[in-house]
PyMOL Python script that loads the backbone (N, CA, C, O; Angstrom):
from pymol import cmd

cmd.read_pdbstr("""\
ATOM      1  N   UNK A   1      80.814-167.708   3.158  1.00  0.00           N
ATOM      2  CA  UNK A   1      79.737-168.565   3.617  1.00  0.00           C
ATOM      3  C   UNK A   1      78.793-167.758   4.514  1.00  0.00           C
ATOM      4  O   UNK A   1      79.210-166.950   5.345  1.00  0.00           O
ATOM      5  N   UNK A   2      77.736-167.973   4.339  1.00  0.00           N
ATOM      6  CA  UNK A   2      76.666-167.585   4.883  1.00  0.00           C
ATOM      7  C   UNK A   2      76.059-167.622   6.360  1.00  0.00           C
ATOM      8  O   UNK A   2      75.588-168.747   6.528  1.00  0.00           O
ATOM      9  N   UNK A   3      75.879-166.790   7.551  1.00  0.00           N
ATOM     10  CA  UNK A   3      75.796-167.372   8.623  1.00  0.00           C
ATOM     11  C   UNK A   3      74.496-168.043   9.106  1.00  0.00           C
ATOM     12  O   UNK A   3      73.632-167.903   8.240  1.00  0.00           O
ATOM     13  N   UNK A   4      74.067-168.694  10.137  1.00  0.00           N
ATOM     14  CA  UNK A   4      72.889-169.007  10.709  1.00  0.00           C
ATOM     15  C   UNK A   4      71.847-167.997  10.361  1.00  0.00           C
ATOM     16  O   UNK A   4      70.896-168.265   9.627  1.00  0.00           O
ATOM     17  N   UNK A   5      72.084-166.614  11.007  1.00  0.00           N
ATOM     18  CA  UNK A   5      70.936-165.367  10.665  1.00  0.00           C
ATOM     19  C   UNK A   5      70.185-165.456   9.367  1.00  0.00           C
ATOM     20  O   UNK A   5      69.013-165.233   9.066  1.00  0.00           O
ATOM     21  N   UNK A   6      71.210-165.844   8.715  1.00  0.00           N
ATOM     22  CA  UNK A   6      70.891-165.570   6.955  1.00  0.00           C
ATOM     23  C   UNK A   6      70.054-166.596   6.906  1.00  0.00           C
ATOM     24  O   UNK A   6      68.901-166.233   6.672  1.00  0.00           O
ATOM     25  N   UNK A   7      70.220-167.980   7.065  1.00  0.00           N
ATOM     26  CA  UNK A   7      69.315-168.793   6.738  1.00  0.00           C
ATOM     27  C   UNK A   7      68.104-169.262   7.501  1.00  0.00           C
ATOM     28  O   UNK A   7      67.357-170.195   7.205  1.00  0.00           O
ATOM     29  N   UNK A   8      68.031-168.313   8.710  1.00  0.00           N
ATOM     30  CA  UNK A   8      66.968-168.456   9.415  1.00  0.00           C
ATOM     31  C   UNK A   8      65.816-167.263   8.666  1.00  0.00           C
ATOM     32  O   UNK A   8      64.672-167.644   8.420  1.00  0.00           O
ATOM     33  N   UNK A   9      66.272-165.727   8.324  1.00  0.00           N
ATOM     34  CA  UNK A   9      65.768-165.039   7.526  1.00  0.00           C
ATOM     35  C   UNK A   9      65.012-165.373   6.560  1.00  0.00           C
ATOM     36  O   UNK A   9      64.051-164.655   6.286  1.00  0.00           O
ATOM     37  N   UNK A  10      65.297-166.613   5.784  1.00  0.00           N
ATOM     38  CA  UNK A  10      65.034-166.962   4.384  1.00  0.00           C
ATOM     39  C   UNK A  10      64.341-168.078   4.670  1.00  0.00           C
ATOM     40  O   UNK A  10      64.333-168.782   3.661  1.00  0.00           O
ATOM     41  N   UNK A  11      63.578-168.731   5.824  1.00  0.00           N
ATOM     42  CA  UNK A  11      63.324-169.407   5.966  1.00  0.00           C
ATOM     43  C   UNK A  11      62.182-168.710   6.736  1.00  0.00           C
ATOM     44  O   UNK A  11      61.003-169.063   6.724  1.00  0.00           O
ATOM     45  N   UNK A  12      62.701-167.685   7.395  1.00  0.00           N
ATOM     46  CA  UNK A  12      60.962-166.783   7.853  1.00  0.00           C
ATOM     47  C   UNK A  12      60.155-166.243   6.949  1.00  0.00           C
ATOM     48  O   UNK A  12      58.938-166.131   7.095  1.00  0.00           O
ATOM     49  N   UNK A  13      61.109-165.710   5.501  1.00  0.00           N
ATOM     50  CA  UNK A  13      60.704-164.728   4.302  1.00  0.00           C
ATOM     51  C   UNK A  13      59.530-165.901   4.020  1.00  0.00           C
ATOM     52  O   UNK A  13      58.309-165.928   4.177  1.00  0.00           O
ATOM     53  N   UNK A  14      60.472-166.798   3.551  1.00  0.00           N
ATOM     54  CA  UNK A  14      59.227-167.982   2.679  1.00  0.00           C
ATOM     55  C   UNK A  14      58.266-168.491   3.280  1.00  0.00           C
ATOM     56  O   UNK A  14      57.345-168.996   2.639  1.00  0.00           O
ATOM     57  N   UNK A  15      58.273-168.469   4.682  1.00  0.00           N
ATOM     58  CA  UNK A  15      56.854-168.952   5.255  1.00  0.00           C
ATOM     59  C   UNK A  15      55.805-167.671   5.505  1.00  0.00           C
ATOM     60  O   UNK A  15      54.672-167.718   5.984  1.00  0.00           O
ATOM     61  N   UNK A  16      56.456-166.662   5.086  1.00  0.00           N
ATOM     62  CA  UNK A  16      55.483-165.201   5.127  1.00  0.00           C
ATOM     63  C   UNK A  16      54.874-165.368   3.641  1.00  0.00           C
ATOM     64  O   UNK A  16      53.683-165.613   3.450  1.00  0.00           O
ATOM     65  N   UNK A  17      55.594-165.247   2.862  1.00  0.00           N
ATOM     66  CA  UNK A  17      55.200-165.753   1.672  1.00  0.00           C
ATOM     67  C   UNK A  17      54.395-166.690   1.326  1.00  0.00           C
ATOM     68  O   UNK A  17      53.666-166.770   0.338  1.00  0.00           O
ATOM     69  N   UNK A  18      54.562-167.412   2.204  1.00  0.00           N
ATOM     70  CA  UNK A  18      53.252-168.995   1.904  1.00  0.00           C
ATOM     71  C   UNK A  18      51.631-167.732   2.454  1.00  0.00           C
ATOM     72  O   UNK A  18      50.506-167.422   2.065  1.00  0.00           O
ATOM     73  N   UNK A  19      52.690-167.414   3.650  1.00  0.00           N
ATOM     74  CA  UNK A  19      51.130-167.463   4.578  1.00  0.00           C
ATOM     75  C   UNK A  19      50.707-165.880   3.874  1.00  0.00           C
ATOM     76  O   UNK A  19      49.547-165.507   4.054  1.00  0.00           O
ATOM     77  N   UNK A  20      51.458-165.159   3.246  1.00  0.00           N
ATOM     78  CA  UNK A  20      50.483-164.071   3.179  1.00  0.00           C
ATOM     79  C   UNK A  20      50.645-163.339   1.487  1.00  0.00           C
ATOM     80  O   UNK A  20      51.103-162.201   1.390  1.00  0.00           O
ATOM     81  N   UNK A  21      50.373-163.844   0.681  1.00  0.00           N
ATOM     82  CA  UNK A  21      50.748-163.742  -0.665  1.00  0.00           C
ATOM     83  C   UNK A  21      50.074-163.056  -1.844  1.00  0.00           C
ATOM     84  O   UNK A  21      49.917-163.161  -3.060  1.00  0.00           O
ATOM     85  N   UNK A  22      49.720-162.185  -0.647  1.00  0.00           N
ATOM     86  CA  UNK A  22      49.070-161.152  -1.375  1.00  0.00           C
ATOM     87  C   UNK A  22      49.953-159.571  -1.241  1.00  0.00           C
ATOM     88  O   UNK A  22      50.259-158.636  -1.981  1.00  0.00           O
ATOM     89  N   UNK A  23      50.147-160.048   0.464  1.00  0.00           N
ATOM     90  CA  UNK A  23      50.710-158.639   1.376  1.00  0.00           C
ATOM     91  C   UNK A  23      52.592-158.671   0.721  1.00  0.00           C
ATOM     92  O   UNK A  23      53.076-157.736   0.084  1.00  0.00           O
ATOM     93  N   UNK A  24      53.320-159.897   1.072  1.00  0.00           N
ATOM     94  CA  UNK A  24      54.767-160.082   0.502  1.00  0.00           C
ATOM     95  C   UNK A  24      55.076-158.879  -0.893  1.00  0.00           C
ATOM     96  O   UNK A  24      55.977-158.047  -1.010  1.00  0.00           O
ATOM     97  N   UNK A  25      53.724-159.276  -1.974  1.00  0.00           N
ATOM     98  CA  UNK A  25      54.618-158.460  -2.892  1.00  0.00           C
ATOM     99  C   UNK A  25      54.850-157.024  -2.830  1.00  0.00           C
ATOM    100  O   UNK A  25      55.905-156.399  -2.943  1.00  0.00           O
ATOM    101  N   UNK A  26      53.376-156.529  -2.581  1.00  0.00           N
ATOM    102  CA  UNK A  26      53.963-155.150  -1.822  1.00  0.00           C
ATOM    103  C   UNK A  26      54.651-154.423  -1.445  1.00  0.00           C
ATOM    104  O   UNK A  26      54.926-153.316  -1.908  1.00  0.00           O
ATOM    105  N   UNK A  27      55.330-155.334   0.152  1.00  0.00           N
ATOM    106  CA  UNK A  27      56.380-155.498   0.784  1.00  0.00           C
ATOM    107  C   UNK A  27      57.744-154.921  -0.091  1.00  0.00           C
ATOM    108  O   UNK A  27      58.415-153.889  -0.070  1.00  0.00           O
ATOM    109  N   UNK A  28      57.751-156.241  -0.894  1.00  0.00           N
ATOM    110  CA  UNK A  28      58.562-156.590  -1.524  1.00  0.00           C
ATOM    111  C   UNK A  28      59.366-155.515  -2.882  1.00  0.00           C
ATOM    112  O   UNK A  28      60.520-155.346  -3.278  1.00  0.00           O
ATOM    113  N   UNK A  29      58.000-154.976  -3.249  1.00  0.00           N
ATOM    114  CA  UNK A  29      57.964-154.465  -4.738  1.00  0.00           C
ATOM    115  C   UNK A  29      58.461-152.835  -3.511  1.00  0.00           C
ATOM    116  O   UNK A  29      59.423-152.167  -3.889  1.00  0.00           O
ATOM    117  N   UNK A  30      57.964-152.543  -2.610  1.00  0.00           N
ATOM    118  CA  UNK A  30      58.427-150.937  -1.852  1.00  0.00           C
ATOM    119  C   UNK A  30      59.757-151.322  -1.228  1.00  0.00           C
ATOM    120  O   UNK A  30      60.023-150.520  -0.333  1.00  0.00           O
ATOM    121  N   UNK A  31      60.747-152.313  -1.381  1.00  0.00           N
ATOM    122  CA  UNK A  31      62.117-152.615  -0.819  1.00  0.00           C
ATOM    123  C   UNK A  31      62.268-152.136  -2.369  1.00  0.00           C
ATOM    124  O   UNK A  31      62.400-150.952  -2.678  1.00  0.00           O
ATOM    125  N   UNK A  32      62.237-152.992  -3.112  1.00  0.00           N
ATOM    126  CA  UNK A  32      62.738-153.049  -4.409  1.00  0.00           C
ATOM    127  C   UNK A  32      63.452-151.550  -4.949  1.00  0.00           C
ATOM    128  O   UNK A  32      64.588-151.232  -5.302  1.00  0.00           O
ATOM    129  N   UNK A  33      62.049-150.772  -4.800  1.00  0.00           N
ATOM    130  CA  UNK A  33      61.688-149.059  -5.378  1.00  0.00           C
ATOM    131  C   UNK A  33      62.830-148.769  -4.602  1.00  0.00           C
ATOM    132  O   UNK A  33      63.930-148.669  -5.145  1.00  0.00           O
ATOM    133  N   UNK A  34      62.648-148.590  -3.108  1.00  0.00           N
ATOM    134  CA  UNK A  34      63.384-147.973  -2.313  1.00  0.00           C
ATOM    135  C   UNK A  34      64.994-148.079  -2.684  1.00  0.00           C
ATOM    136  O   UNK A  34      65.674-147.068  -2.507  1.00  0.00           O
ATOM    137  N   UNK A  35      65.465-148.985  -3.069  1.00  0.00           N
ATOM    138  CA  UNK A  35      67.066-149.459  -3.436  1.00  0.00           C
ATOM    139  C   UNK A  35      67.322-148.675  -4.382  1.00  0.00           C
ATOM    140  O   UNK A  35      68.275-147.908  -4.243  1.00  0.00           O
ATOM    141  N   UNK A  36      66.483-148.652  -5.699  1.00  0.00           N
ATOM    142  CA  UNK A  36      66.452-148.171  -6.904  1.00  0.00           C
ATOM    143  C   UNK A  36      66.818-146.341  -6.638  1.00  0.00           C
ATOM    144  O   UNK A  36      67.811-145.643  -6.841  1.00  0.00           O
ATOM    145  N   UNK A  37      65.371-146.071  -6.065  1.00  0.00           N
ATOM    146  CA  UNK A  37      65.800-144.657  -5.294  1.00  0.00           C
ATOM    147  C   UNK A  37      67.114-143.879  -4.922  1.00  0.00           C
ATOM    148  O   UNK A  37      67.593-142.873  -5.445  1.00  0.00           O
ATOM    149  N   UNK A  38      67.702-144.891  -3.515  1.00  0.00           N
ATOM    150  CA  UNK A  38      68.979-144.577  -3.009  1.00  0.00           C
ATOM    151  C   UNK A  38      69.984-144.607  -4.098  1.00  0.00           C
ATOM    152  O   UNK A  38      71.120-144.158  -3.947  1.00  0.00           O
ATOM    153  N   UNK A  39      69.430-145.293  -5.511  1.00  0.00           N
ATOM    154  CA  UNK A  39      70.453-145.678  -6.672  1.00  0.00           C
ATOM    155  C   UNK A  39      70.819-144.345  -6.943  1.00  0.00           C
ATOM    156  O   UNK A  39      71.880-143.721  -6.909  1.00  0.00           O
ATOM    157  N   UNK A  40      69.275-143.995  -7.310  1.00  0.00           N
ATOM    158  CA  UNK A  40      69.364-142.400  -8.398  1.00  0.00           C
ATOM    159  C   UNK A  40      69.828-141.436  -7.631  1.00  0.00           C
ATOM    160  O   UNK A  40      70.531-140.586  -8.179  1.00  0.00           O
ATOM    161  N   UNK A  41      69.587-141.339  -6.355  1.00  0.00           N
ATOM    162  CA  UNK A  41      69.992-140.354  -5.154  1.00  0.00           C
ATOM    163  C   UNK A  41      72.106-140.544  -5.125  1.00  0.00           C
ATOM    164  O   UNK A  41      72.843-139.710  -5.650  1.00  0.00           O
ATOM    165  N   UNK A  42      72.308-141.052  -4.832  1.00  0.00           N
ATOM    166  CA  UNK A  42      73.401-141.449  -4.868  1.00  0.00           C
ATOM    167  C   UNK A  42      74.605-141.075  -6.355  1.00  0.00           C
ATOM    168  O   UNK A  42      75.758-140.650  -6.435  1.00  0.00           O
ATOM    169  N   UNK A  43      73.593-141.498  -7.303  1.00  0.00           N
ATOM    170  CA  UNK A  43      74.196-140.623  -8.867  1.00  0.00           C
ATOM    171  C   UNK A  43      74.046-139.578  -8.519  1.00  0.00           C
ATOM    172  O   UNK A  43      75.030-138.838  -8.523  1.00  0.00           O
ATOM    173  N   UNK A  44      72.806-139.087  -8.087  1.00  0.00           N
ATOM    174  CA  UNK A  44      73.040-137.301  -8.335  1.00  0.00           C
ATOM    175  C   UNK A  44      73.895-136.289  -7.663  1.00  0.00           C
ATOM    176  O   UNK A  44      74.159-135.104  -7.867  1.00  0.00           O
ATOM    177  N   UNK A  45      74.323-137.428  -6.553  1.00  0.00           N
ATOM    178  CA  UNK A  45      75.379-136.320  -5.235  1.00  0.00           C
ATOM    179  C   UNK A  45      76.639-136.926  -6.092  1.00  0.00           C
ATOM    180  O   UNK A  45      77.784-136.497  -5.944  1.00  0.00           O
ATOM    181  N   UNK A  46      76.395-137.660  -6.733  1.00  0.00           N
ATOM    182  CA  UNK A  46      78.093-138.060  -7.259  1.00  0.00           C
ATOM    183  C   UNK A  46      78.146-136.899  -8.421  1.00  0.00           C
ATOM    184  O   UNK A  46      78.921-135.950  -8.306  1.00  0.00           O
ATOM    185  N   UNK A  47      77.329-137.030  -9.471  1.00  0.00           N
ATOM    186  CA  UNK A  47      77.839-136.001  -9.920  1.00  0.00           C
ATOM    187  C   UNK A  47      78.077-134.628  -9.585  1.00  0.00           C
ATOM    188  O   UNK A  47      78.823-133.946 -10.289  1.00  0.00           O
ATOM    189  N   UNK A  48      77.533-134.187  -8.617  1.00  0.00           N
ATOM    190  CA  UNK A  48      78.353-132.867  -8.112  1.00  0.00           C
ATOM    191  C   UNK A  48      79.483-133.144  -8.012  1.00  0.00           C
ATOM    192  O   UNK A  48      80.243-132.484  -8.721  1.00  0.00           O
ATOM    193  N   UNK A  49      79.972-133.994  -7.299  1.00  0.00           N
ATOM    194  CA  UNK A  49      81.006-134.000  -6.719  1.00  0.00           C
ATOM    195  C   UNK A  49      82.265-133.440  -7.603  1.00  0.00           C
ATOM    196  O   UNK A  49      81.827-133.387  -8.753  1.00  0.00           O
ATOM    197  N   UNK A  50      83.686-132.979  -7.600  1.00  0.00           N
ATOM    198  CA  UNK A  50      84.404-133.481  -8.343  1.00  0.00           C
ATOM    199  C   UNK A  50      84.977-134.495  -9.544  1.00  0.00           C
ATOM    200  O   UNK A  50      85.965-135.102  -9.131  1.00  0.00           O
ATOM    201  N   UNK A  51      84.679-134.786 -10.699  1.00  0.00           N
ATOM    202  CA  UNK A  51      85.079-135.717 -11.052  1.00  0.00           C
ATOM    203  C   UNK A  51      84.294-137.002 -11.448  1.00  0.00           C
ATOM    204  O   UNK A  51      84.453-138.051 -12.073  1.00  0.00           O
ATOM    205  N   UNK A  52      82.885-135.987 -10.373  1.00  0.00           N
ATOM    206  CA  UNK A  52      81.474-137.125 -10.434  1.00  0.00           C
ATOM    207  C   UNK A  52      81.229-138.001 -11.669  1.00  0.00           C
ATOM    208  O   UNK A  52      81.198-139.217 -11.855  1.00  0.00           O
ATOM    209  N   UNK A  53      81.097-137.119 -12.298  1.00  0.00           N
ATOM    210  CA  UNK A  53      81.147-137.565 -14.066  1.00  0.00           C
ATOM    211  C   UNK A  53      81.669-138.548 -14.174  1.00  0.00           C
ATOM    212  O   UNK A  53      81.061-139.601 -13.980  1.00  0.00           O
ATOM    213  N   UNK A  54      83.187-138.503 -14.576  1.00  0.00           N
ATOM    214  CA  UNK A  54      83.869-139.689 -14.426  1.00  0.00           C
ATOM    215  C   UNK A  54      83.767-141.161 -14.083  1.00  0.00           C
ATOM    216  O   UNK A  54      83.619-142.259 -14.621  1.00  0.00           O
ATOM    217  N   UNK A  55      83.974-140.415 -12.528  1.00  0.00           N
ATOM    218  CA  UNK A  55      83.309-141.727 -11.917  1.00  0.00           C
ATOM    219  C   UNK A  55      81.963-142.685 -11.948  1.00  0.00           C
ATOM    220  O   UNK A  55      81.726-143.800 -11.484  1.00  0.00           O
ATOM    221  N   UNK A  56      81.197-141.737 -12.706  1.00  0.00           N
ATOM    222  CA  UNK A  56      79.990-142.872 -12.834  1.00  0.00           C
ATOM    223  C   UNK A  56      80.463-143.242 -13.867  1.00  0.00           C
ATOM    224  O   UNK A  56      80.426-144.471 -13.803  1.00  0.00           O
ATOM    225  N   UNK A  57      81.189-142.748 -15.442  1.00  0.00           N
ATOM    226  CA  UNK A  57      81.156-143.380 -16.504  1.00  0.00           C
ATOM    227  C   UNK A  57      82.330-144.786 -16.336  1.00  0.00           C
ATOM    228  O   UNK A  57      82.271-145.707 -17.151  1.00  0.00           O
ATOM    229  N   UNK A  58      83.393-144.798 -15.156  1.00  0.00           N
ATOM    230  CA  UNK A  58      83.856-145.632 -14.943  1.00  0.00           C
ATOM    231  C   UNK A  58      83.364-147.027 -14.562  1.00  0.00           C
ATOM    232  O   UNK A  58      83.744-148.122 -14.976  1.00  0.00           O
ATOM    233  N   UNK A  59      82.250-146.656 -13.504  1.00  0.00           N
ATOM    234  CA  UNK A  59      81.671-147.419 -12.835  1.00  0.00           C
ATOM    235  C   UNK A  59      80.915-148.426 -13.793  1.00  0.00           C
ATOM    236  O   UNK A  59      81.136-149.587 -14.137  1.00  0.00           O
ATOM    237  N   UNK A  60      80.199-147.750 -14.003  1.00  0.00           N
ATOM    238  CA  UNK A  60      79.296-148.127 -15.096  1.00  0.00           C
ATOM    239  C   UNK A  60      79.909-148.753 -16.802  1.00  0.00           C
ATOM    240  O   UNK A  60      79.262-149.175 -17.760  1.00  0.00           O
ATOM    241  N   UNK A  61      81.033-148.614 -16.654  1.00  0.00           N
ATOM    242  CA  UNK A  61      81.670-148.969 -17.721  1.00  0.00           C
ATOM    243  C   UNK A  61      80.814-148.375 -19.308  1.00  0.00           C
ATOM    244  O   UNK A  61      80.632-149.045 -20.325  1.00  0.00           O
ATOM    245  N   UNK A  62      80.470-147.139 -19.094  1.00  0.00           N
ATOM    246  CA  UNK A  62      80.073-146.778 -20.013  1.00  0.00           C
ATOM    247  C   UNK A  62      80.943-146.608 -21.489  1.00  0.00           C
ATOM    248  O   UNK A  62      82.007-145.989 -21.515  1.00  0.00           O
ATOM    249  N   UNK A  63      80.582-146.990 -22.227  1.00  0.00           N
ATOM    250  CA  UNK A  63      81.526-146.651 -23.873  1.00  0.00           C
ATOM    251  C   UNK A  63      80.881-145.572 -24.653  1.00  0.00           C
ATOM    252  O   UNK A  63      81.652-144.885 -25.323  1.00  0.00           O
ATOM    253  N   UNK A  64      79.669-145.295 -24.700  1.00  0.00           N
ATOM    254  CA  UNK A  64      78.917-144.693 -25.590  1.00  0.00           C
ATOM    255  C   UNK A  64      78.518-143.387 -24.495  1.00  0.00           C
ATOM    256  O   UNK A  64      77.309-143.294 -24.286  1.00  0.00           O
ATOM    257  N   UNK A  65      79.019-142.812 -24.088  1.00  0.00           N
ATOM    258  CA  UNK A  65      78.826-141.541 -23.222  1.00  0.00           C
ATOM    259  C   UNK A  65      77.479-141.011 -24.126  1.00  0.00           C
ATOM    260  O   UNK A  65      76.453-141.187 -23.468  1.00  0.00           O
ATOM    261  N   UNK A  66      77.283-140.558 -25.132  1.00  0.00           N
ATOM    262  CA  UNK A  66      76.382-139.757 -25.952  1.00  0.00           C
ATOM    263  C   UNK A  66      74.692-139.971 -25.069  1.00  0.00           C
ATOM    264  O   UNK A  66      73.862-139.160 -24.658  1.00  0.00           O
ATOM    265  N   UNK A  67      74.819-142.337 -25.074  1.00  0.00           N
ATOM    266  CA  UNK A  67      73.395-142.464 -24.926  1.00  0.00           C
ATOM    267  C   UNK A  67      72.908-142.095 -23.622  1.00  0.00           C
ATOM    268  O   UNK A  67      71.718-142.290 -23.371  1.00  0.00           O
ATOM    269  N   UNK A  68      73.725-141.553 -22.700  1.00  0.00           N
ATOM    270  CA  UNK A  68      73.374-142.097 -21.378  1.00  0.00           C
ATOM    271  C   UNK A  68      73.239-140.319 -20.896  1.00  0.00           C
ATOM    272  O   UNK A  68      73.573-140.107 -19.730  1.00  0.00           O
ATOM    273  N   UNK A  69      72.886-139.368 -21.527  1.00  0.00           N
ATOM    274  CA  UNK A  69      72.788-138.203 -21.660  1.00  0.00           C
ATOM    275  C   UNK A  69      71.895-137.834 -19.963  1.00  0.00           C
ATOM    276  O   UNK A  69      72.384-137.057 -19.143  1.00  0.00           O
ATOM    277  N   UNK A  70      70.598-138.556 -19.744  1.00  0.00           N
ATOM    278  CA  UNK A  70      69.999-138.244 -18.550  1.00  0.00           C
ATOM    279  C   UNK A  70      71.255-139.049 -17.397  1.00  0.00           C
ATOM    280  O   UNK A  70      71.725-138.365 -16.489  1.00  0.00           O
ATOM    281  N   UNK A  71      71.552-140.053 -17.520  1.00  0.00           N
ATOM    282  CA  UNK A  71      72.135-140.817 -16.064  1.00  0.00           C
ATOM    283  C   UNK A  71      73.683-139.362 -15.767  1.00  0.00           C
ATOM    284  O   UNK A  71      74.125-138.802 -14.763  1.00  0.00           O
ATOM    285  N   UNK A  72      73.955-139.309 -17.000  1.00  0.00           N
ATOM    286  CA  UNK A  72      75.111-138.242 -16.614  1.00  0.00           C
ATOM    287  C   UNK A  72      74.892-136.804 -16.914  1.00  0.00           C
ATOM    288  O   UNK A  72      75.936-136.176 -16.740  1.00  0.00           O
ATOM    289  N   UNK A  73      73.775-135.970 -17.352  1.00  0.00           N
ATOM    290  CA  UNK A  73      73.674-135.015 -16.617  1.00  0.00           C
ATOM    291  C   UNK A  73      73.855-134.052 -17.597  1.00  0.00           C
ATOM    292  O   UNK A  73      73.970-132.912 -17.147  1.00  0.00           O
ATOM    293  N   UNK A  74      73.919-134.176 -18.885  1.00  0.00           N
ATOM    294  CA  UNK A  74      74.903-133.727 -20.010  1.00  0.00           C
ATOM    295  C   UNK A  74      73.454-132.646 -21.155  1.00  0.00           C
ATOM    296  O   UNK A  74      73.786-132.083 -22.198  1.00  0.00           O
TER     297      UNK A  74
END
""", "prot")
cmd.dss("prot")
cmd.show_as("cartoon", "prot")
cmd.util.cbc("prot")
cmd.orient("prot")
């Protein structure tokens, strides 16, 4: 369950959103990127790692290793 913070957050988001709905997506769309980023950043130190390999094809529940030639490095 969710605490107070959380739903006071989501209740500031949406009135930013009313009031400024031009500026939000912006905002919004450079959180988005940024996550995505730390995504690809995060694959690429894994595959150094030991075993990196692996572990992303686990993660990812990959079956078809062949298609995924850029995400793993191959």
């Amino acid at each position: 369950m969710r605490d107070k913070t959380h739903d006071d957050f989501i209740e500031r988001w949406v009135k930013f959103m009313k009031e400024n709905p031009d500026k939000w997506r912006d905002i919004h769309t450079r959180f988005i990127n940024s996550q995505l980023q730390m995504n690809r950043e995060f694959l690429e130190r894994l595959k150094k790692t030991p075993g990196g390999r692996e572990k992303i094809i686990k993660l990812y529940d990959i079956k078809n290793v062949g298609a995924y030639k850029g995400l793993l490095g191959d």
